[in-house]
mmCIF file of the protein (N, C-alpha, C, O) and its ligand, coordinates in Angstrom:
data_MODEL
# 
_entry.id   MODEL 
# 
loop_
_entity.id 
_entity.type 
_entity.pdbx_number_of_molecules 
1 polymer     1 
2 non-polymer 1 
# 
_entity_poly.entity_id                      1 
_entity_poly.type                           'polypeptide(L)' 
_entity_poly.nstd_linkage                   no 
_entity_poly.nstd_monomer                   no 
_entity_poly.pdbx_seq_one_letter_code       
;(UNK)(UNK)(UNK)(UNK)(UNK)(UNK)(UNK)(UNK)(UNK)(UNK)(UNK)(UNK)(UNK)(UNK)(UNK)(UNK)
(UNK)(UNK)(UNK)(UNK)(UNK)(UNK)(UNK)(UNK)(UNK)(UNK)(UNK)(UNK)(UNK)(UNK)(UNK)(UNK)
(UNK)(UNK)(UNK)(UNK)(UNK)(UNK)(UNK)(UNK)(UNK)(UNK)(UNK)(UNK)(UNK)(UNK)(UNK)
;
_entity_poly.pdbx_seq_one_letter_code_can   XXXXXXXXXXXXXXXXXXXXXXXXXXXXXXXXXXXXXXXXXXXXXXX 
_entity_poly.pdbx_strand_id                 A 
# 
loop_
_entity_poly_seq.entity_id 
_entity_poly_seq.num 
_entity_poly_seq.mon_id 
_entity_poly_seq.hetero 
1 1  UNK n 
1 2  UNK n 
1 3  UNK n 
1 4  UNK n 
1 5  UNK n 
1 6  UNK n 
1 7  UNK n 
1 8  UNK n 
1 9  UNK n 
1 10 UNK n 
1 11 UNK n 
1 12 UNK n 
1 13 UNK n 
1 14 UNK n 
1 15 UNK n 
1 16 UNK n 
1 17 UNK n 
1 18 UNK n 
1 19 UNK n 
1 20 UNK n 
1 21 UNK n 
1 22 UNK n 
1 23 UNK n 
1 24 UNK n 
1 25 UNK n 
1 26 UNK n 
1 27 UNK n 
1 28 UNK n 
1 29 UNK n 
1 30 UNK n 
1 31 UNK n 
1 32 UNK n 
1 33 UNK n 
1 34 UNK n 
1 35 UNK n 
1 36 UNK n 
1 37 UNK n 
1 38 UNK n 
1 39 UNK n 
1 40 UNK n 
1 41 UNK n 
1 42 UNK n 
1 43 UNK n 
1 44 UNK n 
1 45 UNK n 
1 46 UNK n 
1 47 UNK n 
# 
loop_
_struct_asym.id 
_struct_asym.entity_id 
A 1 
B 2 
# 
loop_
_chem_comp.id 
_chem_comp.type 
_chem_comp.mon_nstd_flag 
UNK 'L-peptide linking' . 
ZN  non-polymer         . 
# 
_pdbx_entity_nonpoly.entity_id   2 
_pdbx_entity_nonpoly.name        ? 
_pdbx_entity_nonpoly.comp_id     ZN 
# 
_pdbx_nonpoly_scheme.asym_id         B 
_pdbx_nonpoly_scheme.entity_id       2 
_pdbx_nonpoly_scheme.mon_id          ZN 
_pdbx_nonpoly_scheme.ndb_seq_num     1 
_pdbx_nonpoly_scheme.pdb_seq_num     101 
_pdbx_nonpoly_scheme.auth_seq_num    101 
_pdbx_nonpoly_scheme.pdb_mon_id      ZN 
_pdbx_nonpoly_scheme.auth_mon_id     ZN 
_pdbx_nonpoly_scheme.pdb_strand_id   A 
_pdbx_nonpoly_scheme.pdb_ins_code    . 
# 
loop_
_atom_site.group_PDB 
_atom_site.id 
_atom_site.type_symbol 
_atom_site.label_atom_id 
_atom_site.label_alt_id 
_atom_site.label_comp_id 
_atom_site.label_asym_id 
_atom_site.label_entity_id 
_atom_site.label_seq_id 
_atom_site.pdbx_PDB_ins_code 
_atom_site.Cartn_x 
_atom_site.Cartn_y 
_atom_site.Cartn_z 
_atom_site.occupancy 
_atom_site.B_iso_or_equiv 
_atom_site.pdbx_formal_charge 
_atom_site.auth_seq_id 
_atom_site.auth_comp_id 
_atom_site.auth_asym_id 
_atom_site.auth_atom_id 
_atom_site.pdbx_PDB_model_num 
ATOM   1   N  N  . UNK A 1 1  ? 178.186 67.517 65.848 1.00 0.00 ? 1   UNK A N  1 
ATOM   2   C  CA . UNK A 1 1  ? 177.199 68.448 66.394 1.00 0.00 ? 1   UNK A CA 1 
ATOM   3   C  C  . UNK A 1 1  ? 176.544 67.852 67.621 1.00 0.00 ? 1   UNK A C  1 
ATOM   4   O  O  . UNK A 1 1  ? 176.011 66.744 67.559 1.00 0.00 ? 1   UNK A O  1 
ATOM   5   N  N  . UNK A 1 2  ? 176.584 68.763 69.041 1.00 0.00 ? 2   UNK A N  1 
ATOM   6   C  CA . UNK A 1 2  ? 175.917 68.256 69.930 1.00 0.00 ? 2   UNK A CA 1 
ATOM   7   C  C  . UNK A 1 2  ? 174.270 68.746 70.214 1.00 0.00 ? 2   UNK A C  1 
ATOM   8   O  O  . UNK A 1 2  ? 173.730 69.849 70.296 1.00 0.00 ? 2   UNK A O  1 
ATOM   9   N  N  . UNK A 1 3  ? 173.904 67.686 70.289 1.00 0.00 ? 3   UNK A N  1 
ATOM   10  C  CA . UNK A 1 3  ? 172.494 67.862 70.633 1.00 0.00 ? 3   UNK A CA 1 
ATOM   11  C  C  . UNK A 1 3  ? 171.868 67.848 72.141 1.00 0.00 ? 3   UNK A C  1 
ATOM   12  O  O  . UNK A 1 3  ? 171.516 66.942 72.897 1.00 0.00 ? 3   UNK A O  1 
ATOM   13  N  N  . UNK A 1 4  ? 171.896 69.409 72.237 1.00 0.00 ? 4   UNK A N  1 
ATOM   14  C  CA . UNK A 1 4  ? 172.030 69.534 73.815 1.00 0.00 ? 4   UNK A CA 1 
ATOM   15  C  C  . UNK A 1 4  ? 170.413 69.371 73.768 1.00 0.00 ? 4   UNK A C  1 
ATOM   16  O  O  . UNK A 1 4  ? 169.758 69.543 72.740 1.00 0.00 ? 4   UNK A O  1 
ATOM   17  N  N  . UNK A 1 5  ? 169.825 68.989 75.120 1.00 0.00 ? 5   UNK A N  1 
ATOM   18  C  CA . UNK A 1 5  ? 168.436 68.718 75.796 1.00 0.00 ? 5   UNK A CA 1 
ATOM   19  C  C  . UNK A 1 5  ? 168.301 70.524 75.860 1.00 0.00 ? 5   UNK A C  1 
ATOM   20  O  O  . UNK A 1 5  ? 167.210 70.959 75.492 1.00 0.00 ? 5   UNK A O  1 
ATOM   21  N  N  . UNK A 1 6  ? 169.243 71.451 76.260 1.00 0.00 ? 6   UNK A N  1 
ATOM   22  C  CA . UNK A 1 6  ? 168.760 72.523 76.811 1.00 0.00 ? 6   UNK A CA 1 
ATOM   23  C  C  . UNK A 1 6  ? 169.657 73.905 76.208 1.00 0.00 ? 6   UNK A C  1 
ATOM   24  O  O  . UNK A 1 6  ? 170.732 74.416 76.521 1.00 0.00 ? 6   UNK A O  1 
ATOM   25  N  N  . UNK A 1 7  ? 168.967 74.099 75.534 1.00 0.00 ? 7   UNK A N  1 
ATOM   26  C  CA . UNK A 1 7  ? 169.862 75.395 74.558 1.00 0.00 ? 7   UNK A CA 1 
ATOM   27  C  C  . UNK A 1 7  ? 169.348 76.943 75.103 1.00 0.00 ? 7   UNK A C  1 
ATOM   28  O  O  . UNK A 1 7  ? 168.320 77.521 74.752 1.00 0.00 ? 7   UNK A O  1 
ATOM   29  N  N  . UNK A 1 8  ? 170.547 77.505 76.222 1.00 0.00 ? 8   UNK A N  1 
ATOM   30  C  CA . UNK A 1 8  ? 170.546 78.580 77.109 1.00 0.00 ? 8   UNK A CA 1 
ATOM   31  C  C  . UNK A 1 8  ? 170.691 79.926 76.022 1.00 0.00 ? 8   UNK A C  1 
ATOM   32  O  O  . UNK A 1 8  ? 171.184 81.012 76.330 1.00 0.00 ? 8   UNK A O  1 
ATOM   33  N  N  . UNK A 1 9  ? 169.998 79.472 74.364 1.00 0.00 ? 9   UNK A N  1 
ATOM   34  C  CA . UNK A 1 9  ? 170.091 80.872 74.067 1.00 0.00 ? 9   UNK A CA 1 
ATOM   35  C  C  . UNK A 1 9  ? 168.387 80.832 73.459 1.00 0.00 ? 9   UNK A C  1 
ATOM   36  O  O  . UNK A 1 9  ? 167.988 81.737 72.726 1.00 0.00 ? 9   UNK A O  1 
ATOM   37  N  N  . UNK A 1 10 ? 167.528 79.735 73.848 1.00 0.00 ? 10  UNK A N  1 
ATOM   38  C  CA . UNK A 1 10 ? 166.384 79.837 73.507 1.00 0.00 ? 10  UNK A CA 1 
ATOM   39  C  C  . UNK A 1 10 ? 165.446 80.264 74.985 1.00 0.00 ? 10  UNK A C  1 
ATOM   40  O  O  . UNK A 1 10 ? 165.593 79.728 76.083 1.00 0.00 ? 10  UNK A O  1 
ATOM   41  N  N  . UNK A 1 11 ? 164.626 81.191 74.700 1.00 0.00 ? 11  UNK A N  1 
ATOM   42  C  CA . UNK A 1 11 ? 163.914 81.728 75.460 1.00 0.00 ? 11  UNK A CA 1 
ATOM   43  C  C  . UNK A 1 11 ? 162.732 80.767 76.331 1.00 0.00 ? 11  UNK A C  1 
ATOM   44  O  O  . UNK A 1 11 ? 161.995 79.930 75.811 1.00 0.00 ? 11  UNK A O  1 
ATOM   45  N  N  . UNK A 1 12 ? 162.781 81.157 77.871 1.00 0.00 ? 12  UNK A N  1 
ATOM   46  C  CA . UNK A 1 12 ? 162.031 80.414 78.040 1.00 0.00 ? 12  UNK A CA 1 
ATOM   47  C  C  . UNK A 1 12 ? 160.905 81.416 79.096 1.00 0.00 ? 12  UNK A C  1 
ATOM   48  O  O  . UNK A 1 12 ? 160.815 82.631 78.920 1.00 0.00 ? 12  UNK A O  1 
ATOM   49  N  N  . UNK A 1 13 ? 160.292 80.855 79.925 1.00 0.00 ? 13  UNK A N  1 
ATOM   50  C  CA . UNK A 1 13 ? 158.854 81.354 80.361 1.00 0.00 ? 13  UNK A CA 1 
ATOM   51  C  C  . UNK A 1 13 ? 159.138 81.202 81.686 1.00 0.00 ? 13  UNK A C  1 
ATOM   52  O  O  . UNK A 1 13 ? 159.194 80.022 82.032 1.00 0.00 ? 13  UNK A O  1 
ATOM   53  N  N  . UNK A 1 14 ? 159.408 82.297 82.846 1.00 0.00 ? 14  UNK A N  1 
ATOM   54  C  CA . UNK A 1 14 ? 159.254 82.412 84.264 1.00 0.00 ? 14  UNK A CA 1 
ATOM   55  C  C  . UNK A 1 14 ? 158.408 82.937 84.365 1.00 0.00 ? 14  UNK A C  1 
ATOM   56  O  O  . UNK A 1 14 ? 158.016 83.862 83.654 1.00 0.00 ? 14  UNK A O  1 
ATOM   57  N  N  . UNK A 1 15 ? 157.678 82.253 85.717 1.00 0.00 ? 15  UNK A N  1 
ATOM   58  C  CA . UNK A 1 15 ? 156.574 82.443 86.106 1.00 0.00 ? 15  UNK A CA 1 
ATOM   59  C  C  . UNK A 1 15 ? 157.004 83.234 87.711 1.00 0.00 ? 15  UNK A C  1 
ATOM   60  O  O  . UNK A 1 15 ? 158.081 82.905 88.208 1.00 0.00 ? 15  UNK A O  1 
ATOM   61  N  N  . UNK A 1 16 ? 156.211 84.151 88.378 1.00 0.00 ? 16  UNK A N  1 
ATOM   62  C  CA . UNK A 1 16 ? 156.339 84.565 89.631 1.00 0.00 ? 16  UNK A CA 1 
ATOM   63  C  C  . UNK A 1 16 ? 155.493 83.532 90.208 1.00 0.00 ? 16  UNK A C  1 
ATOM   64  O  O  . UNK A 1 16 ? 154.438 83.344 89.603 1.00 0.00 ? 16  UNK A O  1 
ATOM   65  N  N  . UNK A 1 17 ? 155.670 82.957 91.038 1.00 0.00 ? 17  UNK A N  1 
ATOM   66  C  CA . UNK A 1 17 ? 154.963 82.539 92.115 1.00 0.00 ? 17  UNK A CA 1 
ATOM   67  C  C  . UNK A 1 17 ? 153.843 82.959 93.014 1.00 0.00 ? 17  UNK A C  1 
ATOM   68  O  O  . UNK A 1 17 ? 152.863 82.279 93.321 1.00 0.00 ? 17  UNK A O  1 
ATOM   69  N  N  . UNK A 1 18 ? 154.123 84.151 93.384 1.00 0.00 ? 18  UNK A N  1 
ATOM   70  C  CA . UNK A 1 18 ? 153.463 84.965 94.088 1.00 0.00 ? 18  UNK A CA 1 
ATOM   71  C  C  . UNK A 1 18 ? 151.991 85.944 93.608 1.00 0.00 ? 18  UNK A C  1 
ATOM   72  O  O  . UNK A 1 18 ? 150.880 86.051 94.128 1.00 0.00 ? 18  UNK A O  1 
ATOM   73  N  N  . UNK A 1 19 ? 152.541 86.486 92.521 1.00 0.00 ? 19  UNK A N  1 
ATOM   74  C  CA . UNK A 1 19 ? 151.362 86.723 91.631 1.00 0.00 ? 19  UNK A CA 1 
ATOM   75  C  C  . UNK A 1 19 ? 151.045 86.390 90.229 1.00 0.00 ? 19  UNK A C  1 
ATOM   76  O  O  . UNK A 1 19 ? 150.055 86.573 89.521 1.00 0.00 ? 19  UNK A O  1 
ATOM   77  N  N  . UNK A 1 20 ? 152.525 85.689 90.005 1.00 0.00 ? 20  UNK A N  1 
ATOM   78  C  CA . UNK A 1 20 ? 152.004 84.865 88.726 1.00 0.00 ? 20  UNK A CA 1 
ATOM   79  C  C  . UNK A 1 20 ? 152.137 85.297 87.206 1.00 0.00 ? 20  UNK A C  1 
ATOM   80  O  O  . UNK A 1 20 ? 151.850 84.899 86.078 1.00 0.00 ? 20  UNK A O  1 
ATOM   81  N  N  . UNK A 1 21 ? 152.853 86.541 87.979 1.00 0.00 ? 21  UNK A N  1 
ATOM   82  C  CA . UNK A 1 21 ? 153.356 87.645 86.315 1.00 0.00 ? 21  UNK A CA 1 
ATOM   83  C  C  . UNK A 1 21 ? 154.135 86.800 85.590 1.00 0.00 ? 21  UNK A C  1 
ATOM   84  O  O  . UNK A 1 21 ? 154.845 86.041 86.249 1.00 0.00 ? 21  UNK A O  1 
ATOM   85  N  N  . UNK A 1 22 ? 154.199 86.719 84.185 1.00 0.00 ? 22  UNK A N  1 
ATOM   86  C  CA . UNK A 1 22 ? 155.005 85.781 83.405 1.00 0.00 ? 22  UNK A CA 1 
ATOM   87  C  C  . UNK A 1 22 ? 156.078 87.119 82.846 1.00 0.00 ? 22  UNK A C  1 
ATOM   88  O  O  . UNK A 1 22 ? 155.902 88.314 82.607 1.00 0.00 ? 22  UNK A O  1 
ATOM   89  N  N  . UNK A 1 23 ? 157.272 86.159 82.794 1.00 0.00 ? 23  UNK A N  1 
ATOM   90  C  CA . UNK A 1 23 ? 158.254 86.636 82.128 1.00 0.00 ? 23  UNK A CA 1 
ATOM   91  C  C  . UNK A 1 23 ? 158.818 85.797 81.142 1.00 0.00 ? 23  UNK A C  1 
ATOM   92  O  O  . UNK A 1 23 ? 158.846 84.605 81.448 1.00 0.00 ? 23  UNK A O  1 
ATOM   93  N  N  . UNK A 1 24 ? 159.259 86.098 80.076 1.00 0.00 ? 24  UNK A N  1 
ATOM   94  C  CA . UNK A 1 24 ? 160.116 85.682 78.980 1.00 0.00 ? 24  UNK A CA 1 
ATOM   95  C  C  . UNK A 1 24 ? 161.326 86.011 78.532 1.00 0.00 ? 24  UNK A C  1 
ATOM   96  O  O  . UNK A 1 24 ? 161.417 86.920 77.707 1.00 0.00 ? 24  UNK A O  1 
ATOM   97  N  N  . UNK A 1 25 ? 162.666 85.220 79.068 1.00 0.00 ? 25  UNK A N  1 
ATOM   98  C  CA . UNK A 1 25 ? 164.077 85.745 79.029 1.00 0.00 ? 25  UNK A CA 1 
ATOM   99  C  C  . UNK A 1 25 ? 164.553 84.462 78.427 1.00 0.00 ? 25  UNK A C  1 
ATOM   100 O  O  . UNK A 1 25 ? 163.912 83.423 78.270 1.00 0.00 ? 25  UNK A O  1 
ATOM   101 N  N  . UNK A 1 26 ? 165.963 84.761 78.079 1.00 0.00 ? 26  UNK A N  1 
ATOM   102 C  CA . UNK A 1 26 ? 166.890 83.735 77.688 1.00 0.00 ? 26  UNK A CA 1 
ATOM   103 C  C  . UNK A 1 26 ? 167.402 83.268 79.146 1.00 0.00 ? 26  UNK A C  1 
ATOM   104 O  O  . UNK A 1 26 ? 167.631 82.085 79.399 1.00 0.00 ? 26  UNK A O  1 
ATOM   105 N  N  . UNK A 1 27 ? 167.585 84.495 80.243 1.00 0.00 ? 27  UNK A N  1 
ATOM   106 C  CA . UNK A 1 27 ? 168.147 83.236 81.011 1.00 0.00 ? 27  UNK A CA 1 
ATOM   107 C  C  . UNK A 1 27 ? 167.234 83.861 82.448 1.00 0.00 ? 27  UNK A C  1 
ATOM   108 O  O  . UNK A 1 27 ? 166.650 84.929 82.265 1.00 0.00 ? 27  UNK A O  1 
ATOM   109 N  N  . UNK A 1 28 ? 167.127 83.256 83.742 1.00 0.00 ? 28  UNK A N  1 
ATOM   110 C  CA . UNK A 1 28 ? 167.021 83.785 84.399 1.00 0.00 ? 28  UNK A CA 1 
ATOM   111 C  C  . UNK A 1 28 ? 166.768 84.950 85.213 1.00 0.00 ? 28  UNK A C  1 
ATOM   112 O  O  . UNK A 1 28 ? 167.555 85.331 86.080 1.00 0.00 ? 28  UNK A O  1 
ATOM   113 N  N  . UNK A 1 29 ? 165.255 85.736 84.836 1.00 0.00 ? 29  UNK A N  1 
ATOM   114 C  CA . UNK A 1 29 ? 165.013 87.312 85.110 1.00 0.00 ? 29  UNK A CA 1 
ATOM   115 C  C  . UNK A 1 29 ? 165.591 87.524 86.962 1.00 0.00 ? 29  UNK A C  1 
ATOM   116 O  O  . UNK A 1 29 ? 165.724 88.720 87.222 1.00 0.00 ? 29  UNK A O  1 
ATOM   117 N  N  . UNK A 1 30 ? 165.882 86.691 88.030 1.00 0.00 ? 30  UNK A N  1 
ATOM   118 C  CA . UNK A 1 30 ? 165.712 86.915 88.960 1.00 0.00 ? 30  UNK A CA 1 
ATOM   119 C  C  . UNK A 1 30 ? 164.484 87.275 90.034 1.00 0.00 ? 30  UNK A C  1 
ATOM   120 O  O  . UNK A 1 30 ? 163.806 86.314 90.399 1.00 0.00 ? 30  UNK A O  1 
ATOM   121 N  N  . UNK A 1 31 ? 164.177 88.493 90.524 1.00 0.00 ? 31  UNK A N  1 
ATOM   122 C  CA . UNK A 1 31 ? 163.043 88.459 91.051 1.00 0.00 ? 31  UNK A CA 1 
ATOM   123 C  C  . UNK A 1 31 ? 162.312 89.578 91.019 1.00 0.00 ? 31  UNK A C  1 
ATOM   124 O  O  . UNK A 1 31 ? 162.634 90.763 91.098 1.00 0.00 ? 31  UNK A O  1 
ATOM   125 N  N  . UNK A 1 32 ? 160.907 88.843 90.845 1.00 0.00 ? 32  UNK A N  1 
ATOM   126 C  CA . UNK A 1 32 ? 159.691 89.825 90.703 1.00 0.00 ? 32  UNK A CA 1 
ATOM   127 C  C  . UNK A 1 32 ? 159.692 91.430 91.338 1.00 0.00 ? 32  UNK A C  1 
ATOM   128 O  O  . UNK A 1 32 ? 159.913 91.626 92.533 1.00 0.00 ? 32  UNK A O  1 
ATOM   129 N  N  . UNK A 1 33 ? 159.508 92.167 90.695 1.00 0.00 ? 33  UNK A N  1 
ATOM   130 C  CA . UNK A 1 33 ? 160.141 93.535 91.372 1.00 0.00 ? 33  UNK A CA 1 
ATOM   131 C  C  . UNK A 1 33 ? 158.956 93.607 91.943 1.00 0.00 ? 33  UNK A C  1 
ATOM   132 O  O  . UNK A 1 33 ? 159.101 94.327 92.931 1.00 0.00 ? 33  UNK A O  1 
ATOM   133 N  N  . UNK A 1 34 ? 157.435 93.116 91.831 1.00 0.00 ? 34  UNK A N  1 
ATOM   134 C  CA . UNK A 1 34 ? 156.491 93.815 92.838 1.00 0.00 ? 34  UNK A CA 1 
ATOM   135 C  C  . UNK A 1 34 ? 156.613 92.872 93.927 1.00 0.00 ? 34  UNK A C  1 
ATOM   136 O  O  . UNK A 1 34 ? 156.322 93.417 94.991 1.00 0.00 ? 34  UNK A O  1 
ATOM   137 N  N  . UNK A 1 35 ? 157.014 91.372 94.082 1.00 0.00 ? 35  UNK A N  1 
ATOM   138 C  CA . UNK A 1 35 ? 156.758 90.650 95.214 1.00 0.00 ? 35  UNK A CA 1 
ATOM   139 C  C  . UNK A 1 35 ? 158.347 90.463 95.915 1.00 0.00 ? 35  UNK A C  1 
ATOM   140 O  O  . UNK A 1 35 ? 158.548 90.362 97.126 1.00 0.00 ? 35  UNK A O  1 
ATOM   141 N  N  . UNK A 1 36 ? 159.392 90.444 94.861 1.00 0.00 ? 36  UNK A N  1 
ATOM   142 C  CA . UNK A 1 36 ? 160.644 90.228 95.576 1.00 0.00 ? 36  UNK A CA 1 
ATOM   143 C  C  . UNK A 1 36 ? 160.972 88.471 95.745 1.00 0.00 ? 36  UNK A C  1 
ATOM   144 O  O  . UNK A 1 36 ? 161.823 87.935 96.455 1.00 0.00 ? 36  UNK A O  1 
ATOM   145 N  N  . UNK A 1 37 ? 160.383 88.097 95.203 1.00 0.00 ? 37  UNK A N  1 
ATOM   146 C  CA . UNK A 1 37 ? 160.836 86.492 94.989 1.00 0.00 ? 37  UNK A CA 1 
ATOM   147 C  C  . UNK A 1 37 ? 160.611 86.259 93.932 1.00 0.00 ? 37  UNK A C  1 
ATOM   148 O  O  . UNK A 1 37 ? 159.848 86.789 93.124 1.00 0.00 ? 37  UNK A O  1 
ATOM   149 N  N  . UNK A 1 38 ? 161.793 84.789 93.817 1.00 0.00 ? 38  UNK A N  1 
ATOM   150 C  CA . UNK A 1 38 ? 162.253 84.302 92.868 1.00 0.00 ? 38  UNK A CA 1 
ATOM   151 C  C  . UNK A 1 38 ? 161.322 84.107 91.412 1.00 0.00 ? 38  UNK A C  1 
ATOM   152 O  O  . UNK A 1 38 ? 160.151 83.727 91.455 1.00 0.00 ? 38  UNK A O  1 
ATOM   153 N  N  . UNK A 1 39 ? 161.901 84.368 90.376 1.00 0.00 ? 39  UNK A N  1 
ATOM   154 C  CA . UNK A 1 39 ? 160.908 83.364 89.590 1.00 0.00 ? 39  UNK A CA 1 
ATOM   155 C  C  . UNK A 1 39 ? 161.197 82.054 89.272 1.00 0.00 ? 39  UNK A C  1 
ATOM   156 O  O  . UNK A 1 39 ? 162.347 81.616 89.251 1.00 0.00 ? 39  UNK A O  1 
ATOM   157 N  N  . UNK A 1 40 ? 159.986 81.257 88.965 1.00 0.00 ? 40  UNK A N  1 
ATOM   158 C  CA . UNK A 1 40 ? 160.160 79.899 88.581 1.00 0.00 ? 40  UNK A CA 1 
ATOM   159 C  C  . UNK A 1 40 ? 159.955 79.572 86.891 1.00 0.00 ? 40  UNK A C  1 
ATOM   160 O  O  . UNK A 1 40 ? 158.887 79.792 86.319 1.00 0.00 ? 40  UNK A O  1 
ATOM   161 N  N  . UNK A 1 41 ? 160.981 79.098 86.311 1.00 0.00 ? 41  UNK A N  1 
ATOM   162 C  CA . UNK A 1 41 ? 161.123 78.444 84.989 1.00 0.00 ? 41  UNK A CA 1 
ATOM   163 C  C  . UNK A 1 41 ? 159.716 77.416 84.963 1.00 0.00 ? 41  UNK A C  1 
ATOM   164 O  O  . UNK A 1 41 ? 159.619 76.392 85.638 1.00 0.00 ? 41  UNK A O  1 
ATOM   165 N  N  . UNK A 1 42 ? 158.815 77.864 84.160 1.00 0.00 ? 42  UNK A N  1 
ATOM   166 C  CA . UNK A 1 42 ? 157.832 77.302 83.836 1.00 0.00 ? 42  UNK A CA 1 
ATOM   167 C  C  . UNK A 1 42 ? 157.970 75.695 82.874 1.00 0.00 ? 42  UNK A C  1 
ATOM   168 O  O  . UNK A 1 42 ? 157.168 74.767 82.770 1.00 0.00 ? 42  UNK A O  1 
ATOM   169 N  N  . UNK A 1 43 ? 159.045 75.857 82.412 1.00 0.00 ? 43  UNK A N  1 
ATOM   170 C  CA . UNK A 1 43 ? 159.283 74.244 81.642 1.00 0.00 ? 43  UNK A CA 1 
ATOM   171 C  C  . UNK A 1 43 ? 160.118 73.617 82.863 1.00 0.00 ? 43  UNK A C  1 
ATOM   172 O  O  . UNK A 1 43 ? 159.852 72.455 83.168 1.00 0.00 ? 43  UNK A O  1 
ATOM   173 N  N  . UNK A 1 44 ? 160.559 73.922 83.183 1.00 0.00 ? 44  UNK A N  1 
ATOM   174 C  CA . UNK A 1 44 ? 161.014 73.087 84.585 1.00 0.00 ? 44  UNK A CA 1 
ATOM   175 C  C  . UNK A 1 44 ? 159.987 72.877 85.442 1.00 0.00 ? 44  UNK A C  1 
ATOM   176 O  O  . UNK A 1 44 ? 159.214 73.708 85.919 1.00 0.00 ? 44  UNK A O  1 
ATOM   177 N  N  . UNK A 1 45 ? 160.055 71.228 85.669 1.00 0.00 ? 45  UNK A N  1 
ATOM   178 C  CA . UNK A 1 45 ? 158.762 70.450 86.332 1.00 0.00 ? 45  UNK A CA 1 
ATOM   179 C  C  . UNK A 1 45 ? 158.570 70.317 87.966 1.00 0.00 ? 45  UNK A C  1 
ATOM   180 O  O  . UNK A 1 45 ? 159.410 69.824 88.719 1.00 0.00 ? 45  UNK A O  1 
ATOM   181 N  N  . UNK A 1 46 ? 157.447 70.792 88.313 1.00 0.00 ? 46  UNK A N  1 
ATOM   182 C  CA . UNK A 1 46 ? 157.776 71.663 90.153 1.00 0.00 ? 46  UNK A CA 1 
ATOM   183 C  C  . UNK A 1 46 ? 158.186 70.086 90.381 1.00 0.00 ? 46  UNK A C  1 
ATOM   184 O  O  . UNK A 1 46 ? 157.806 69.184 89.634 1.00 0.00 ? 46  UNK A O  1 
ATOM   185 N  N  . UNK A 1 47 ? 159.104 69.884 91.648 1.00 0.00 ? 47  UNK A N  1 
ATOM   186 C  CA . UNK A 1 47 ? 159.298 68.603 92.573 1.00 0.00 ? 47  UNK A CA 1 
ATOM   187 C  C  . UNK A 1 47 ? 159.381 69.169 93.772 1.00 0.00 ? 47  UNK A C  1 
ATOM   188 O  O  . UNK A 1 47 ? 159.539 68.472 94.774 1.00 0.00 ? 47  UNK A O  1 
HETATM 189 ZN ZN . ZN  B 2 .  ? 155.335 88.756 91.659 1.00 0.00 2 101 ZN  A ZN 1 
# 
């Protein structure tokens, strides 16, 4: 059994940037339909 760091069927928390609306998907919502940019994965650490 592998013990992955990152299991792409557990839900995680995007954040918009722009205004900050949260979303909750398994993978990647794309982008904010009121601002049009990206969202950012909130457990992923800004650099
Ligand atoms: Zn937005």
């Amino acid at each position: 059994m592998i013990d992955a760091p990152y299991d792409p069927a557990t839900e995680s928390t995007y954040e918009c940037l722009e205004c900050g609306h949260l979303v909750t998907a398994t993978s990647n919502p794309g982008t904010c339909p009121e601002c049009n940019v990206c969202y950012r994965n909130t457990a992923m650490p800004l650099e």
